[in-house]
C-alpha positions as CSV (number, residue, x, y, z in Angstrom):
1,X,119.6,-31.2,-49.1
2,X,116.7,-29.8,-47.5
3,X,113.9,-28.7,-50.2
4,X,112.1,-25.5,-50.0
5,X,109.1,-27.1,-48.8
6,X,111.0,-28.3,-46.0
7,X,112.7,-24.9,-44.6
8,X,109.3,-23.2,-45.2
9,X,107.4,-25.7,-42.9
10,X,111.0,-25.5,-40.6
11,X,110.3,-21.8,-41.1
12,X,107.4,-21.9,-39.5
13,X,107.9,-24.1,-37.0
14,X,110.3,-21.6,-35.6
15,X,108.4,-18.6,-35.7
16,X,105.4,-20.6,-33.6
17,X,108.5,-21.6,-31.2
18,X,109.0,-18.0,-30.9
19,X,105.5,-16.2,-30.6
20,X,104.1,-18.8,-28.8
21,X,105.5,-20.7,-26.0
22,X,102.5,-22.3,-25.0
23,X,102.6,-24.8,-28.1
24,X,104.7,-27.0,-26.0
25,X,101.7,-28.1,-24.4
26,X,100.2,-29.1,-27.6
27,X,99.2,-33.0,-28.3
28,X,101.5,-35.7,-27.8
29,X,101.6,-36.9,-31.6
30,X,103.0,-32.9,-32.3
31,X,105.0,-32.6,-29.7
32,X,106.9,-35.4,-29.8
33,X,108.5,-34.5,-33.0
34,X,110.9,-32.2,-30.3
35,X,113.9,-35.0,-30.4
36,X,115.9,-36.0,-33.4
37,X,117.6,-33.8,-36.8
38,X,115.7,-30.9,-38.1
39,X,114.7,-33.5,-41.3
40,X,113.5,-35.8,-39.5
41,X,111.3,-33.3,-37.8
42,X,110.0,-31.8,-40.8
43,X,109.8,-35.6,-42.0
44,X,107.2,-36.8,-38.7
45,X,105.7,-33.2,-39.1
46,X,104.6,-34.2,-43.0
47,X,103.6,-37.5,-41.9
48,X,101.5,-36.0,-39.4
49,X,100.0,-33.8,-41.8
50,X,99.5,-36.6,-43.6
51,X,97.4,-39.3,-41.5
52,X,95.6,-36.1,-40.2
53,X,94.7,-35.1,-43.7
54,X,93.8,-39.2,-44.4
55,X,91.4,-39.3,-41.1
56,X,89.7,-36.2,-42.5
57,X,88.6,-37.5,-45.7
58,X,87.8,-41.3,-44.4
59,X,85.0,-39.0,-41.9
60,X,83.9,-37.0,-44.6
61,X,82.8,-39.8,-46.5
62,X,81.6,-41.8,-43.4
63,X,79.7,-38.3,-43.1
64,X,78.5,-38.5,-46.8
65,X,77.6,-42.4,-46.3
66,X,75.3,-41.8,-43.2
67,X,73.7,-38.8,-44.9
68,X,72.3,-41.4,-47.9
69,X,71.3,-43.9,-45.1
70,X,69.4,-41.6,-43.9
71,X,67.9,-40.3,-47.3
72,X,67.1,-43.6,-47.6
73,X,65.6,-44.2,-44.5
74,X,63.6,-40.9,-45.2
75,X,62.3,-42.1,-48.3
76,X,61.1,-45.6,-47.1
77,X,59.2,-43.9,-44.4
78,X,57.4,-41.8,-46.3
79,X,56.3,-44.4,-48.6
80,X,54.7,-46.8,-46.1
81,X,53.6,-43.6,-44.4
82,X,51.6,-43.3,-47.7
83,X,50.5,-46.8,-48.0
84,X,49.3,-46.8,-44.6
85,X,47.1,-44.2,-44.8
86,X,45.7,-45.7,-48.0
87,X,44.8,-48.9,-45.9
88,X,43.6,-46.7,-43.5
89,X,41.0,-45.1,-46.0
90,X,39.6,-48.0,-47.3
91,X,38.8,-49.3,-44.0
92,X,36.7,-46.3,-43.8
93,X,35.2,-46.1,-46.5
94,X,34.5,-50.1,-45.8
95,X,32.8,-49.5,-42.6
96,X,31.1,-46.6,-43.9
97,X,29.1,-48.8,-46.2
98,X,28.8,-51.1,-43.9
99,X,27.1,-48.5,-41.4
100,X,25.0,-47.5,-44.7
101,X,24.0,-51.2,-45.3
102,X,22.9,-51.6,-41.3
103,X,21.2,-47.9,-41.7
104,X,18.7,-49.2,-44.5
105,X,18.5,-52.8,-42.8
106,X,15.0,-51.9,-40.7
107,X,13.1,-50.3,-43.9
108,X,14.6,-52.9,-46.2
109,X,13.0,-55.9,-43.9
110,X,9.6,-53.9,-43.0
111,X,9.3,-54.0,-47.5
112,X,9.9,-56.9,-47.6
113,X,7.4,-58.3,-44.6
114,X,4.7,-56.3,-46.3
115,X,4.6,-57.5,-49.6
116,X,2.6,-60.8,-50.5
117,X,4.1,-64.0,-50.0
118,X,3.6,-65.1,-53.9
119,X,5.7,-62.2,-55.1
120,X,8.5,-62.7,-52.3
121,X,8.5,-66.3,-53.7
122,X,8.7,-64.9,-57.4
123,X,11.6,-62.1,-56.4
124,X,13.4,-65.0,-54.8
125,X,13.7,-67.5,-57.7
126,X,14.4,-64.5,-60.3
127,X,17.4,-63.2,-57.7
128,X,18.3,-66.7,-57.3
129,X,18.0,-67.4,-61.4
130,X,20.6,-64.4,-61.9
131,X,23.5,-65.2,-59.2
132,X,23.2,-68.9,-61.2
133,X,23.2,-67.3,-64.2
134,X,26.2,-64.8,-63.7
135,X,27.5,-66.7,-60.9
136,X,30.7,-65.8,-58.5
137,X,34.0,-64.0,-60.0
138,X,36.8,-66.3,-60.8
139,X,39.3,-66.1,-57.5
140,X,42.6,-65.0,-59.0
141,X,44.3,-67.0,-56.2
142,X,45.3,-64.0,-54.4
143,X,43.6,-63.3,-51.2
144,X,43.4,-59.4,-51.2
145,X,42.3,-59.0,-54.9
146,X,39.8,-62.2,-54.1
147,X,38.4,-60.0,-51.5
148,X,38.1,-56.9,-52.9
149,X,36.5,-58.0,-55.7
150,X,34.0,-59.9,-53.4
151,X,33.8,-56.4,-51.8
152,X,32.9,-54.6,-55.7
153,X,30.0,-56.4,-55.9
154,X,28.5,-55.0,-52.9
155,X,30.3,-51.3,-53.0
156,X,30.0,-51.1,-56.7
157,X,27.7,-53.5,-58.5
158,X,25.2,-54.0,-56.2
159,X,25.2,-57.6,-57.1
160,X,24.9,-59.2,-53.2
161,X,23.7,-62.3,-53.9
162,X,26.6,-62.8,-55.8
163,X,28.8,-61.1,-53.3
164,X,27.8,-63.6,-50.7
165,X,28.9,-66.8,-53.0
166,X,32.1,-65.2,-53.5
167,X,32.6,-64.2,-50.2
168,X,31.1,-67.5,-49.0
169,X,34.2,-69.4,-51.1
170,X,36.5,-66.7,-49.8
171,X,36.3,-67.4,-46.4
172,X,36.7,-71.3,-47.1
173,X,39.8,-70.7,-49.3
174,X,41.7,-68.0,-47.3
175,X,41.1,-69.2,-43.4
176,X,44.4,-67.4,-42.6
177,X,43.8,-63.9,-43.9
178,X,43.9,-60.7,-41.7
179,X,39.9,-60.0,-44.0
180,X,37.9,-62.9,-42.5
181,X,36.6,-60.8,-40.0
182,X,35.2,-58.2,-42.2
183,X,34.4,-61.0,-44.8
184,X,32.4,-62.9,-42.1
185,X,30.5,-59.3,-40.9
186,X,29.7,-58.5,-45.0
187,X,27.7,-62.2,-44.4
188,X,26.0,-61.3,-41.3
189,X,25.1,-58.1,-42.8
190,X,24.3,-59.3,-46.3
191,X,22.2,-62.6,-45.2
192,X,20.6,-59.9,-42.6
193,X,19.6,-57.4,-44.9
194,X,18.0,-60.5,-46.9
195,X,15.6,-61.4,-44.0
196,X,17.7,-64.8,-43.5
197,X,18.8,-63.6,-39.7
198,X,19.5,-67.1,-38.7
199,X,22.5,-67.3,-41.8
200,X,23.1,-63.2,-40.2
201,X,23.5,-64.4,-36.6
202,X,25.6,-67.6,-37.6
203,X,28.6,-65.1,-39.4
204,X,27.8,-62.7,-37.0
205,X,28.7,-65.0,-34.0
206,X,31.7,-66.3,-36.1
207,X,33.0,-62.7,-35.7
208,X,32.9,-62.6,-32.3
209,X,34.2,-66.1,-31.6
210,X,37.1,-66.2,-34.3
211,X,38.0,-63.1,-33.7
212,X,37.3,-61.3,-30.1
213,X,39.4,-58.6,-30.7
214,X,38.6,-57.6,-34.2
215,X,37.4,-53.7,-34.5
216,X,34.2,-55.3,-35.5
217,X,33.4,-57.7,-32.8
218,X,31.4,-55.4,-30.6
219,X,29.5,-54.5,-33.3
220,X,28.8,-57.9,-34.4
221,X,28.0,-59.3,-31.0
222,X,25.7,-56.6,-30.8
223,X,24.0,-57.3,-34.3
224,X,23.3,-60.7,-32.8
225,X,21.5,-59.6,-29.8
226,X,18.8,-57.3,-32.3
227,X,18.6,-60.4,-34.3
228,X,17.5,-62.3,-31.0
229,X,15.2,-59.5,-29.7
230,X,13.4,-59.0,-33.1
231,X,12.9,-63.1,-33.0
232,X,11.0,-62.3,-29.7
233,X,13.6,-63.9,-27.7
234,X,13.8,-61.5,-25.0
235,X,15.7,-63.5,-22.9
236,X,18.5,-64.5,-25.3
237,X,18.5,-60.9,-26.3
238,X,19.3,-59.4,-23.1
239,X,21.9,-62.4,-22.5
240,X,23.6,-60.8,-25.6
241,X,23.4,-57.1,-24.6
242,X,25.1,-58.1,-21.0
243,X,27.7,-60.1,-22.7
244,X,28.6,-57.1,-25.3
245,X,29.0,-54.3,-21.9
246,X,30.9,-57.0,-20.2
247,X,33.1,-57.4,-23.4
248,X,33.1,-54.6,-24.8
249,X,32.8,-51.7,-22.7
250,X,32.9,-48.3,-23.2
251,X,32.2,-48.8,-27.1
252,X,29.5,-47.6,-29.1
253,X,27.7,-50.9,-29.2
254,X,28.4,-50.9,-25.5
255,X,26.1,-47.8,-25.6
256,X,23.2,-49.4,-27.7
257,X,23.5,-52.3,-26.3
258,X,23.1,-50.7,-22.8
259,X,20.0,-48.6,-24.4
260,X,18.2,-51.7,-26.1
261,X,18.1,-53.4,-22.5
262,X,16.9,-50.2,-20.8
263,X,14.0,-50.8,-23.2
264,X,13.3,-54.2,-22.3
């Protein structure tokens, strides 16, 4: 016996036979329910209804899947979107003290070559009596923290003769990390800003042969050739200047470099 649910869909079906001749064009799954008993048309028609209704759902929550995928996706992007412009910032800030450091380089060195040779001596053992006394920080074993507290003492304490001992160990124990060629320019600049310009050139030149393509090379090629002009070595000098517009051109040490040998 056919159930209500049954003549109502039969129902139907009829009427659409009647208004609208044109469904016998309709898909091939549909239309094929044309042959057999009325049941057994209602029966493909409900089965039909049935898959079609299954398909829907299994896209809805393919839909629904995807759309947390990319949530996800959205989410990790903005987070190393952040971190990255945290790295970004320090660098800056780094090389902004670094600049400062070079800035006060000349007047720091002129003070020092003025004042008498007995109290340079005297300044030198009571610096050298407090980096033995306080001595460098304890490397945690991690290279980033290792650095960035070798980094403190210069930003922050103002402790550089202790900075250079720690950064000294640093670049022995760490050979491998993406920092030596900043740790390796703090040297030059640290040893530089000392008076010792032959430790300055020797990190300096470590820069540019260890790492050509470092954002700091230029700068430290560059930092080499003043060290050899203000020794008076006017030939090494310009040697140095040539080498950083041949290396480097089109860079702001390119620029002073290519002023310094006008001058010569």
């Amino acid at each position: 016996m056919i159930s209500n649910f049954r003549l109502h869909l039969l129902s139907l079906s009829l009427l659409v036979g009647v208004a609208a001749p044109w469904a016998a064009n309709a898909q091939a799954s549909i239309s094929s329910v044309g042959s057999g008993s009325v049941e057994d048309r209602v029966t493909t028609l409900e089965r039909i209804s049935n898959a079609q209704a299954q398909l829907l759902q299994q896209l809805q929550q393919q839909m629904s899947d995807n759309q947390s995928d990319i949530d996800a996706l959205r989410g990790q992007i903005q987070q190393n979107s952040y971190q990255l412009n945290q790295v970004i910032e320090r660098q800056k800030q780094l090389y902004q003290q670094i600049d400062s450091l070079s800035s006060s380089s000349t007047s720091s060195a002129a003070q020092s070559g003025a004042e008498a040779p007995a109290a340079t001596a005297d300044a030198g053992a009571a610096a050298g009596g407090a980096a033995a006394s306080s001595g460098a920080p304890v490397q945690s074993g991690d290279a980033n923290s290792d650095y960035n507290a070798a980094v403190a003492l210069i930003l922050e304490k103002k402790q550089y003769d202790q900075a250079i001992a720690a950064l000294q160990a640093w670049v022995k124990r760490y050979p491998d990390s993406t920092y030596q060629p900043n740790a390796n320019y703090w040297l030059g600049q640290l040893n530089y800003n000392k008076g010792k310009k032959d430790d300055a050139a020797y990190y300096y030149a470590t820069v540019v042969k260890n790492y050509p393509k470092s954002p700091k090379a230029s700068e430290a090629l560059l930092k080499v050739g003043v060290i050899m002009q203000e020794k008076n070595d006017t030939a090494k000098a310009k040697a140095v200047y040539q080498q950083v517009l041949k290396l480097y051109p089109n860079t702001d040490s390119a620029k002073q470099a290519q002023k310094r040998l006008d001058g010569l």
